[in-house]
Structure formats: structure tokens, C-alpha cells
DRENMARKOL-680105 format. One record per residue (C-alpha): z negated, x, y negated; residue number from 1; chain. Coordinates in steps of 0.1 Angstrom, whole numbers. Layout:
N
(rec (Z, X, Y), NUM, 'A')
...
//
This chain:
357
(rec (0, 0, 0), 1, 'A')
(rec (13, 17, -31), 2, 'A')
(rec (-8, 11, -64), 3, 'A')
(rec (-11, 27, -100), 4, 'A')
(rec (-46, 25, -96), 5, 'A')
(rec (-50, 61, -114), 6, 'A')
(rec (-25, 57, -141), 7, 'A')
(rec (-42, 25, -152), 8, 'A')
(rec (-76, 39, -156), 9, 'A')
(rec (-61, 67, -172), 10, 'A')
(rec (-42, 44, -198), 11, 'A')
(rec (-69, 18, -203), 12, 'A')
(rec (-99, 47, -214), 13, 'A')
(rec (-73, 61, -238), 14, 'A')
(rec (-64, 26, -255), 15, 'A')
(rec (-101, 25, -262), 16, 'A')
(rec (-104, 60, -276), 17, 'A')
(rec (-129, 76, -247), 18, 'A')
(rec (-131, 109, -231), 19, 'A')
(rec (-132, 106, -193), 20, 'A')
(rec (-174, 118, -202), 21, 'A')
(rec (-175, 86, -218), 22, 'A')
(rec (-162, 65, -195), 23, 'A')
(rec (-180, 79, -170), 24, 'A')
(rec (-209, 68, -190), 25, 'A')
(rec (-205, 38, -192), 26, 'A')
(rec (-203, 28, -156), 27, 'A')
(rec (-231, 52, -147), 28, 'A')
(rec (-209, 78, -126), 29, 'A')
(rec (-204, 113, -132), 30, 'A')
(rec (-170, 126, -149), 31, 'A')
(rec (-159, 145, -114), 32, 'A')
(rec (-160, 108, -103), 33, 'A')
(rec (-133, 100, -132), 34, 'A')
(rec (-116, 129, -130), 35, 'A')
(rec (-108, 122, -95), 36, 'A')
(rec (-96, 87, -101), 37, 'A')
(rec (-72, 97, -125), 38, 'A')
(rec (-57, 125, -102), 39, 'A')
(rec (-55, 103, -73), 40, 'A')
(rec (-82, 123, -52), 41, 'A')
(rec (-103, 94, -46), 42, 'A')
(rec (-103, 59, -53), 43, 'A')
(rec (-136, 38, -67), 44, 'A')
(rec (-155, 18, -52), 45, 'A')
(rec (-151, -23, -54), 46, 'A')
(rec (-179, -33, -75), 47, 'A')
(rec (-163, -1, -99), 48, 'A')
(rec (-131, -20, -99), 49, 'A')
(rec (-149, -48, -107), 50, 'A')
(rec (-174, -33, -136), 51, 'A')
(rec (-137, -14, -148), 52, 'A')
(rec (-119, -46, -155), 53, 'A')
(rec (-146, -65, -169), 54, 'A')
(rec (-145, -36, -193), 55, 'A')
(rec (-114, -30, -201), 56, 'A')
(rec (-110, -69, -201), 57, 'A')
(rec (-80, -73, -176), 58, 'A')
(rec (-77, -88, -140), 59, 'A')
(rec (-84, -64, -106), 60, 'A')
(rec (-48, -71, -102), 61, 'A')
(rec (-35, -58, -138), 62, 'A')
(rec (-62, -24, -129), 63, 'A')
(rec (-50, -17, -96), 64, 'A')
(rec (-13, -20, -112), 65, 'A')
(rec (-3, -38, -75), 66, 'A')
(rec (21, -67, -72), 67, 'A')
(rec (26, -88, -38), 68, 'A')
(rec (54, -81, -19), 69, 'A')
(rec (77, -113, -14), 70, 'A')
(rec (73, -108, 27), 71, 'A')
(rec (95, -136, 37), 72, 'A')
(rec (120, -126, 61), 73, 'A')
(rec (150, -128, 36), 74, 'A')
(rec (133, -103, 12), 75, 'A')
(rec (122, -83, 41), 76, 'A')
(rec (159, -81, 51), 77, 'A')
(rec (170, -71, 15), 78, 'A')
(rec (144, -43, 13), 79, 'A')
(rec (155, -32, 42), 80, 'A')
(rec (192, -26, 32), 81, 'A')
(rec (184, -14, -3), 82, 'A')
(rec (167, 14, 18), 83, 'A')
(rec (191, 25, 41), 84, 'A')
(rec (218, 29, 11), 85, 'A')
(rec (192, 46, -9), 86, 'A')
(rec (176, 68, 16), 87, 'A')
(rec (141, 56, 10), 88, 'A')
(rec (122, 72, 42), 89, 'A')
(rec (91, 58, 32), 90, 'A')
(rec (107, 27, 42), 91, 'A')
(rec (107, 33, 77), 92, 'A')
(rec (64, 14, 77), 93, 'A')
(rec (80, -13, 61), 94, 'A')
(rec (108, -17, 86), 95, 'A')
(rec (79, -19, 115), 96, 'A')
(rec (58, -39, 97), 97, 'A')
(rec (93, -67, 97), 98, 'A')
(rec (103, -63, 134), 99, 'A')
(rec (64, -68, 143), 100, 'A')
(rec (66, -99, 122), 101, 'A')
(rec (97, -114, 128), 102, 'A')
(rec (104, -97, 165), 103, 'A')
(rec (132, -128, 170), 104, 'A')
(rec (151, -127, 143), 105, 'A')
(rec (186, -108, 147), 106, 'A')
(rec (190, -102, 107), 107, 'A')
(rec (151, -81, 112), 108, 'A')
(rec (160, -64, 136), 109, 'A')
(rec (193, -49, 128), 110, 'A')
(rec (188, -45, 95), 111, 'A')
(rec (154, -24, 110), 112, 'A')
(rec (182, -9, 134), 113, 'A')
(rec (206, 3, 106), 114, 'A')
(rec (175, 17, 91), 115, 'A')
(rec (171, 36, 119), 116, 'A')
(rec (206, 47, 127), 117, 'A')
(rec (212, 57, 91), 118, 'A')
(rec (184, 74, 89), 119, 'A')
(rec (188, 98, 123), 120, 'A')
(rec (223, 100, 117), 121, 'A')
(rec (219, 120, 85), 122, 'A')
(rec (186, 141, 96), 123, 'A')
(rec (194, 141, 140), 124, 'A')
(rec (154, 132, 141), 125, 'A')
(rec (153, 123, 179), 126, 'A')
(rec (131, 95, 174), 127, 'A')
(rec (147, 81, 149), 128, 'A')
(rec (180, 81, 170), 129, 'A')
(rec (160, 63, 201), 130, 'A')
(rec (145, 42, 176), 131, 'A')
(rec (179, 31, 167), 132, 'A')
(rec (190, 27, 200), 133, 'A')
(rec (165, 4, 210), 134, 'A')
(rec (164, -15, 179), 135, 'A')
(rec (206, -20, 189), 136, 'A')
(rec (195, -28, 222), 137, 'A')
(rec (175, -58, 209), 138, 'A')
(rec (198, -69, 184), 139, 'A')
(rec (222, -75, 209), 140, 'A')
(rec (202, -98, 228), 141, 'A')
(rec (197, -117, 195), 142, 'A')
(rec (235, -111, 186), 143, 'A')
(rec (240, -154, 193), 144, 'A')
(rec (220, -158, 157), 145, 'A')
(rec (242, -139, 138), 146, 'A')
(rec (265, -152, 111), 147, 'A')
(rec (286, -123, 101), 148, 'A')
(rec (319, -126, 122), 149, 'A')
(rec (322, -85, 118), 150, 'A')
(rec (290, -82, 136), 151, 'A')
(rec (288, -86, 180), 152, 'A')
(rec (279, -67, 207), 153, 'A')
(rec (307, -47, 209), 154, 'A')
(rec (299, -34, 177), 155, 'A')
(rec (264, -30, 187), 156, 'A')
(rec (268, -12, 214), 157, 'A')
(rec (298, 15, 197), 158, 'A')
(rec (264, 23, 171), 159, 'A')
(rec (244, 25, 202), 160, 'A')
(rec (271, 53, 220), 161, 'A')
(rec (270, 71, 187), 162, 'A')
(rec (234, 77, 189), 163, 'A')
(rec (237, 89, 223), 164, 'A')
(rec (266, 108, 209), 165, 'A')
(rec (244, 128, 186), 166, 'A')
(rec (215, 129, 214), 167, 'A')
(rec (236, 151, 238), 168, 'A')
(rec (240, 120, 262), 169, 'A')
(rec (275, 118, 260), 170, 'A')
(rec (282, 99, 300), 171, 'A')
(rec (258, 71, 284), 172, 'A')
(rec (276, 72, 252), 173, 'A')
(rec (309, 66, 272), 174, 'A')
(rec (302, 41, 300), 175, 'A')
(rec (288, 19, 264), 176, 'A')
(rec (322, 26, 250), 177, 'A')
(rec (341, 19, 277), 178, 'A')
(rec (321, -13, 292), 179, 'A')
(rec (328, -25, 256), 180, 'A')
(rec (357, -20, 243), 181, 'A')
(rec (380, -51, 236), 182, 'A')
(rec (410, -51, 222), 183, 'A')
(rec (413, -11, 223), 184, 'A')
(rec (389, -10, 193), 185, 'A')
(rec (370, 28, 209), 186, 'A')
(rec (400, 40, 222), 187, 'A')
(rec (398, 71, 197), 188, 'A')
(rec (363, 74, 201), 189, 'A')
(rec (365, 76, 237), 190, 'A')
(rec (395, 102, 235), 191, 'A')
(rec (375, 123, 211), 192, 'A')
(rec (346, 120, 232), 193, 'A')
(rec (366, 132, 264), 194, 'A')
(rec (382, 163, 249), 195, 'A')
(rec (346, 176, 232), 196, 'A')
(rec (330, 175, 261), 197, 'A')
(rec (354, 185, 287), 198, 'A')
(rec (368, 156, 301), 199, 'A')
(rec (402, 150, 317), 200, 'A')
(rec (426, 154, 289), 201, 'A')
(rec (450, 129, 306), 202, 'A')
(rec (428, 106, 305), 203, 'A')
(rec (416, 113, 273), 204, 'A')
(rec (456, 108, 263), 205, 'A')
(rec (456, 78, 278), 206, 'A')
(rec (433, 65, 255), 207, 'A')
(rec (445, 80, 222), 208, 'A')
(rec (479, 69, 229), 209, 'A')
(rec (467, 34, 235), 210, 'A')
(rec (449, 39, 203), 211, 'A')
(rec (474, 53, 185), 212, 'A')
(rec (503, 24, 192), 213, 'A')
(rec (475, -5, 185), 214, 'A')
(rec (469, 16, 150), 215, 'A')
(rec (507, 15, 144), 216, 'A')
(rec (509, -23, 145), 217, 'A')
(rec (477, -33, 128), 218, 'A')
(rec (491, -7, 103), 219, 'A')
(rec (527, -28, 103), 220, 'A')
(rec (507, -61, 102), 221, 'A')
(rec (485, -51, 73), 222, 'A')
(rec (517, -41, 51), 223, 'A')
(rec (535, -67, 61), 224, 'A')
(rec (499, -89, 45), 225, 'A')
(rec (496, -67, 14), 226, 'A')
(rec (536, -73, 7), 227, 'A')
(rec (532, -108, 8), 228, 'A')
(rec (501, -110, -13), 229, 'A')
(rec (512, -88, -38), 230, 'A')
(rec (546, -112, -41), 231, 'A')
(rec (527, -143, -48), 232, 'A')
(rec (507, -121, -73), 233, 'A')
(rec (536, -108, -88), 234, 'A')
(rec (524, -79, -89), 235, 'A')
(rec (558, -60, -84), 236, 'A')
(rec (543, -25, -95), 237, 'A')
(rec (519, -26, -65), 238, 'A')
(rec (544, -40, -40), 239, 'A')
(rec (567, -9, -49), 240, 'A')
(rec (541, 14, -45), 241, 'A')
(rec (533, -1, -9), 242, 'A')
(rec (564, 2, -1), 243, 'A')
(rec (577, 33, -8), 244, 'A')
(rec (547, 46, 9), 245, 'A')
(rec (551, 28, 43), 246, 'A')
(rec (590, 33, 43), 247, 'A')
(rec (585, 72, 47), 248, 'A')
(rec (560, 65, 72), 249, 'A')
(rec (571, 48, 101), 250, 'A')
(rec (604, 70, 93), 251, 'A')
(rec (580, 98, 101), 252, 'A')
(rec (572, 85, 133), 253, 'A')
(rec (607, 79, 145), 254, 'A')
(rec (611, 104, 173), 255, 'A')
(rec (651, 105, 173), 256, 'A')
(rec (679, 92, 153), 257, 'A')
(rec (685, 66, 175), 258, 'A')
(rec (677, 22, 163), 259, 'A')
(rec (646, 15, 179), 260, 'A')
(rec (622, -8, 170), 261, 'A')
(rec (606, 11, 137), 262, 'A')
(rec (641, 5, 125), 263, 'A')
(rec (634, -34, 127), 264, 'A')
(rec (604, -34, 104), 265, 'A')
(rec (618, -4, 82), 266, 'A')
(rec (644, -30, 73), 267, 'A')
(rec (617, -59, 67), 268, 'A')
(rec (597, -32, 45), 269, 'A')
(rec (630, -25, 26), 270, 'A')
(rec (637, -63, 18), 271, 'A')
(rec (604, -66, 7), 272, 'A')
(rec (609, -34, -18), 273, 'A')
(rec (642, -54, -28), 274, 'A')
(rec (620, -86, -37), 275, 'A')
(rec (603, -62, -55), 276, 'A')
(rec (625, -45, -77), 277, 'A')
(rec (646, -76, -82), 278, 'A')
(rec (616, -95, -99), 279, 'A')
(rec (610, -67, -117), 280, 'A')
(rec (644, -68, -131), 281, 'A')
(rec (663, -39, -111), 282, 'A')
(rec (692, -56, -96), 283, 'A')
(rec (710, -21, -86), 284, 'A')
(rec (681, -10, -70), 285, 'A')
(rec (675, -44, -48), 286, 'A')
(rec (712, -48, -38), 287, 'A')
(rec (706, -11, -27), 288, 'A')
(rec (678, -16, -5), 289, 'A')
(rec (691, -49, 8), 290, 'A')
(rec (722, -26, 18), 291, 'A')
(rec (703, -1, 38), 292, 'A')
(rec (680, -33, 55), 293, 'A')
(rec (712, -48, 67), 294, 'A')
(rec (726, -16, 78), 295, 'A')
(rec (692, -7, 99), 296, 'A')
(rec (691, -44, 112), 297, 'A')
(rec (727, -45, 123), 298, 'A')
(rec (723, -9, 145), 299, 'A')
(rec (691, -26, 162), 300, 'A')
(rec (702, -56, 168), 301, 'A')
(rec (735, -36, 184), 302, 'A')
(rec (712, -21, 209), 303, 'A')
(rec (676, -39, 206), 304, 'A')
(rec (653, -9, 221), 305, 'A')
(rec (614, -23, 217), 306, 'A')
(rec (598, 7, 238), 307, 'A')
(rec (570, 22, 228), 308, 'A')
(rec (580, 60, 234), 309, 'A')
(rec (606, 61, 209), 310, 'A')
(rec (577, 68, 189), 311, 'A')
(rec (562, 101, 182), 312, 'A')
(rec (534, 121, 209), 313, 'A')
(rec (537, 91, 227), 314, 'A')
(rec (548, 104, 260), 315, 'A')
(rec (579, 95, 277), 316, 'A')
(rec (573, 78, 304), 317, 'A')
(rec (550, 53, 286), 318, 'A')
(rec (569, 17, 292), 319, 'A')
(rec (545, -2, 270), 320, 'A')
(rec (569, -23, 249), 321, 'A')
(rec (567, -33, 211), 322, 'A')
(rec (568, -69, 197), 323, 'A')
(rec (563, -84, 163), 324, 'A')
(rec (563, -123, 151), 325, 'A')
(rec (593, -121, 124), 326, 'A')
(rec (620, -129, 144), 327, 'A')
(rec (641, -122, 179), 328, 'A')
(rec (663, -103, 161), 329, 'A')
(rec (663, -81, 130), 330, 'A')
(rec (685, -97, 108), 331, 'A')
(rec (663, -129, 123), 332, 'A')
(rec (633, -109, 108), 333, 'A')
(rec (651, -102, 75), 334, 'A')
(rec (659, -139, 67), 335, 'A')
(rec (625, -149, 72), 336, 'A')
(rec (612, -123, 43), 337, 'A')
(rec (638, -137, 22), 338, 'A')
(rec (630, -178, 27), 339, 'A')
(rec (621, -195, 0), 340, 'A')
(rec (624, -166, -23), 341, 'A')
(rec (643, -167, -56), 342, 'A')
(rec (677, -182, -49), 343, 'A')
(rec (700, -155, -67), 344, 'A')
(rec (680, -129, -45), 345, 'A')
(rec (691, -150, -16), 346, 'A')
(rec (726, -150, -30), 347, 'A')
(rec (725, -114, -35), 348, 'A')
(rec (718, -111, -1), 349, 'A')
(rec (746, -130, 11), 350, 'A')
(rec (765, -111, -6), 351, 'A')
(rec (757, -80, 6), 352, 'A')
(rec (751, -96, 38), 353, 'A')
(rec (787, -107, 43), 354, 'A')
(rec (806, -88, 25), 355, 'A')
(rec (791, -58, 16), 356, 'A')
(rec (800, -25, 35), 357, 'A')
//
């Protein structure tokens, strides 16, 4: 229990205009007993207290300079977080103090758990990092109460593996990240994981690769959601920007010359650009890009090739094959960018579309 017990005496006798001798006298101590209260050495008795704020005519609450802590378990969960960002170790009382309280409650006991893992992450203290293992362990069989969709077991148990991780316990680290692992979301992890520690580098490959490709589309995916937000934004600058950067890098991850699938959405990305640049008044520019989208469309759609190794380190035997929602075809894809969208852009693109070489 913090207080500012000392300063407050301290203060008080000065607003009064007395020597620490003369406080002393008055309450019938000696002035080691004062001087000790002001440097924190000792605290006085009650009935001092008492006799002190009679005399300096405040409340025992205004002397002892303490304040109630709002202990309900929403402000016990907010303390907690403020802590972990800020670093506060002396938090780590308060944190028990919550989980013995509220033991049942999933937002107490992660937000103790964070504390924790936040805490041993940055200083390796072992029991801090078993603290925050057990704390995750909990959590996730309170993981049914929680509200934030970002938050499950899976994610639970990848903080858990790290703290293992950083214990030296890397086989419990890995049989957590592979036991839970939908949707390829520790594939890296697990690939790292393999290689420090002398694992099978195949399998370790395996894993990355996986990784890898399922990082490519959610990449793909995200442009495609960033192009089409910053269109109904009209914010053309942004959308140019986007897509000048993620042009040159699935181009990048072409492994040959040959159409192949990163050809298909290099020529949705380059419509986009040519939405773009049109609304921001650059005809030229958009009648370019449309010209390169139909010529990239045209070679896929010649030979459709959706396979998965055409892309870079991914090996070649790897028959894992690519698929996106825009369309069967590329110039499918390429009409479905431009629906709805101004009508002498559309016209432009007929244009270039039929006609142009």
C-alpha cells in the first residue's frame, strides 16, 4: 500500500511555520521520531495519526495522502494493461492480488498473463516466464468468455510455445505450435524453430513454404482491400502509391518469364493503378496500364498455369495450386475491377480492349 505519509507531515509542519523540534513537541515525541517520519524510516503510531490530523486540522485520509483503489474487476483489468505497456514491475502484487480475486474471469487472468509474458520476455526471469505459461494455460480454459474475436486458444497457446521458446523447451514449444495451428497461422514459427534447433530442414521447408504461399495471398487479398478502399475514398495519391509498390513485388516473385498465375493479379493491380490515375486526371498514363493489363491477361488466359512453383524458393515439385475469387479467367478478373466504375474508363477500356495493340 503506497502512501505520502512522509511528505504530508513534512508539508503540513512547514505550512505552520515549525521546526521538526517543534513538532515533536507538541505531540510529546522526540525529534528522531520526526525525523524519521519525514524520511520514510518509520511510520507513527495510530493514535499519532490521529493527534497529527487533529492538529493540522485535516482527515487521516488527506495525512496519510492515500486514495482507494477502484478494485472492480474492469479497473483491475485496465491497471493491468497500463502496466504491461509501461513496464511497471511493481505491478506484478497487484496482478496477484486480481487473479486471487477474480480467479474465473478470462479478461483477469490474461490481462495478469500478458503481465507476465511481457514482463519475462523482456528480462528472461524464469519465473516470470512459467508464470506466464500458467496464467495462458488458464486463460484458455476461460477462453469461451472472451469477446475479442482476435483472441482464442490458438493464440494462447503460440504465447505459451514462446515462453517455452525462451525457457530452452523447445519439443514443448513445438508440439503447442503444431497441435494448434489452424489455418497455417505458426507455419514460420515452426520453420524457425526447426532450423535453430536442429531439426529436419525438409521438414522445416515444408512448413516455410506453406507459410510463405499463404503469406503471398493474404498479401494479394489485403491489396486487392486497400485498392478498393482507397477508390471509394478517392484517395487516388494512396491508391498509386499501393500500387506501384505491389506491381514490383509479385514481379519479383515471378520465377521465369513464363504467364502464370502472378501474371493474373499483376493485371488486376495494374487496372486498379489505371482507376487511379484516370481519376486523378492522367488519361495517358491509365490507357497505358490498361494496355499492359490486357496484354498480361491475354498470355494467361492463352495458357492458364495456377501452380504454386512458378513462384520463387518454392520447390519444384510442389503441386499446391493457386486460386483467387475475381474471375475464371483473367480478362474475367479484369472486368470485374472495372464494374461500375466511371463509364468513359469503361470505354477506354473497350477501347484498348478491342482495338488496341
Amino acid at each position: 500500500m503506497e502512501t505520502s505519509i512522509a511528505e504530508n507531515i513534512r508539508s503540513y509542519r512547514k505550512q505552520r511555520g515549525l521546526t521538526q523540534e517543534q513538532l515533536a513537541e507538541v505531540l510529546g515525541v522526540s525529534v528522531g521520531a520526526v525525523y524519521k517520519w519525514e524520511s520514510r524510516s518509520s511510520l507513527p503510531e495510530l493514535r499519532l495519526i490521529m493527534e497529527m490530523a487533529d492538529f493540522f486540522e485535516v482527515s487521516v485520509d488527506a495525512l496519510l495522502g492515500y486514495q482507494i483503489k477502484d478494485n472492480r474487476l474492469n479497473a483491475a483489468v485496465e491497471r493491468l494493461w497500463k502496466a504491461s505497456s509501461s513496464r511497471d514491475y511493481d505491478a506484478i502484487s497487484e496482478a496477484e492480488k486480481a487473479i486471487r480475486k477474480y480467479p474465473h474471469s478470462f479478461d483477469v487472468v490474461f490481462a495478469g498473463a500478458f503481465l507476465y509474458y511481457t514482463f519475462g520476455a523482456g528480462t528472461k526471469k524464469e519465473p516470470w516466464l512459467r508464470r506466464a505459461i500458467e496464467l495462458l494455460d488458464s486463460a484458455r480454459l476461460l477462453v469461451s468468455q472472451c469477446t475479442d474475436s482476435r483472441l482464442n486458444e490458438s493464440y494462447l497457446c503460440g504465447m505459451m510455445a514462446e515462453m517455452h521458446e525462451m525457457l530452452g523447451e523447445t519439443d514443448k514449444a513445438l508440439e503447442l505450435l503444431k497441435a494448434h495451428n489452424p489455418g497455417a497461422i505458426f507455419n514460420d514459427m515452426i520453420g524457425i524453430m526447426l532450423l535453430s534447433h536442429g531439426g529436419d530442414p525438409k521438414e522445416a521447408n515444408d512448413f516455410l513454404e506453406d507459410g510463405f504461399l499463404r503469406t503471398i495471398s493474404r498479401l494479394i487479398q489485403t491489396a486487392i482491400g486497400y485498392a478498393m478502399l482507397f477508390d471509394v475514398k478517392n484517395d487516388n495519391a494512396s491508391g498509386v502509391e499501393m500500387m506501384r509498390w505491389i506491381i514490383p513485388t509479385l514481379e519479383g516473385l515471378k520465377k521465369t518469364d513464363e504467364p502464370d498465375f502472378l501474371d493474373k493479379m499483376i493485371a488486376v493491380f495494374d487496372v486498379f493503378l489505371a482507376v487511379f490515375q484516370y481519376k486523378s486526371g492522367n488519361r495517358k498514363a491509365a490507357e497505358d496500364c490498361l494496355r499492359k493489363a490486357k496484354s498480361l491477361a491475354g498470355a494467361f488466359d492463352a495458357a492458364p498455369d495456377y501452380a504454386a512453383n512458378r513462384v520463387k524458393y518454392v520447390r519444384e515439385k510442389e503441386t499446391t495450386n493457386a486460386h483467387d475469387l475475381l474471375g475464371e479467367t483473367a480478362m474475367e478478373a479484369v472486368e470485374t475491377v472495372l464494374r461500375d466504375k466511371d463509364p468513359e474508363l469503361r470505354k477506354l477500356w473497350e477501347e484498348v480492349r478491342d482495338h488496341g495493340a
